[in-house]
C-alpha positions as CSV (number, residue, x, y, z in Angstrom):
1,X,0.0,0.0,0.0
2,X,2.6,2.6,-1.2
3,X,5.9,3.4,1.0
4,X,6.3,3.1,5.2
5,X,8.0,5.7,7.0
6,X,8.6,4.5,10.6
7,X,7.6,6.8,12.9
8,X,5.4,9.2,10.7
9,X,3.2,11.7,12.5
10,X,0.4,13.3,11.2
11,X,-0.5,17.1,12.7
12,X,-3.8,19.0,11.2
13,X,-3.1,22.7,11.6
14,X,-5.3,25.3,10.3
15,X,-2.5,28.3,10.5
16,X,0.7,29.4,8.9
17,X,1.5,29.9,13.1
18,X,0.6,26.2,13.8
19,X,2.8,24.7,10.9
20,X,5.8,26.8,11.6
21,X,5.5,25.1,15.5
22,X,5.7,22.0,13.8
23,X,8.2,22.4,11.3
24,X,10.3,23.6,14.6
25,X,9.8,20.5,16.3
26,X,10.7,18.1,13.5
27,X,13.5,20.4,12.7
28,X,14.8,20.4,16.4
29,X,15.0,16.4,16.0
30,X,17.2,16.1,13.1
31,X,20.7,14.9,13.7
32,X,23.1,17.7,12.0
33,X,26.9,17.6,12.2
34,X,29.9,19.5,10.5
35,X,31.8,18.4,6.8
36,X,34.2,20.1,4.5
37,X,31.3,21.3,2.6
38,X,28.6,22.3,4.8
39,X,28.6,23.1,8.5
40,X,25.1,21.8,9.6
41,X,25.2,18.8,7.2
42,X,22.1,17.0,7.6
43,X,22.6,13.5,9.1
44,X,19.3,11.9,8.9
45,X,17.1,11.6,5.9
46,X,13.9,13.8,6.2
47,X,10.5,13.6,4.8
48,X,7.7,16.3,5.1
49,X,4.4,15.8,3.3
50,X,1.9,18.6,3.6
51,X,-1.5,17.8,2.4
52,X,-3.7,20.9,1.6
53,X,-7.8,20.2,2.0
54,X,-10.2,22.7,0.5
55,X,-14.1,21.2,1.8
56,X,-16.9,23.5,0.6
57,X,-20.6,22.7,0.9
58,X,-22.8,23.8,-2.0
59,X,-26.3,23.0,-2.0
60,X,-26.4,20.4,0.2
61,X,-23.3,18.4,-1.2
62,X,-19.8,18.6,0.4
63,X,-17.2,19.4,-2.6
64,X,-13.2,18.8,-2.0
65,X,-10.1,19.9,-3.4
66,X,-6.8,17.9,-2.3
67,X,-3.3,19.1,-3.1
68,X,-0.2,17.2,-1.7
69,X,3.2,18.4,-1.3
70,X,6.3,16.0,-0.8
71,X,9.6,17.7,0.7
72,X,12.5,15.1,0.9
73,X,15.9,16.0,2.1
74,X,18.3,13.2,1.5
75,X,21.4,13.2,4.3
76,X,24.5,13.7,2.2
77,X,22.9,14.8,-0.6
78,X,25.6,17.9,-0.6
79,X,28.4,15.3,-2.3
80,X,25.7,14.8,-5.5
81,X,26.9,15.4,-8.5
């Protein structure tokens, strides 16, 4: 049924305010450390997925738009060529 990500969470937010929070958090528990390229080298592979729901009602009958984002940071991804 598509790809597993071990210790996904899921956070509804309505706000720009409330996903800044938890961008913070998940941010705050990445594991960073120094290389000869880049001084906060990403150690740990990082997957965001924000999922956008538009739900109208018109007439009676409930109408929704659904737009899905994926951000991937790859650890080490700075030595790509």
């Amino acid at each position: 049924m598509g790809i597993f990500v071990d210790g996904l969470s899921k956070h509804a937010v309505t706000s720009y305010d409330e996903i800044s929070k938890v961008m913070s958090i998940g941010e705050g528990n990445r594991s960073k450390g120094a290389t000869l390229m880049n001084s906060e080298s990403s150690r740990a592979h990082t997957v965001i997925q924000i999922e956008f729901r538009q739900i109208e009602i018109f007439k009676g009958k409930k109408a929704q738009k659904l737009s899905v984002i994926n951000l991937i940071d790859l650890a080490g991804s700075e030595k790509a060529g």
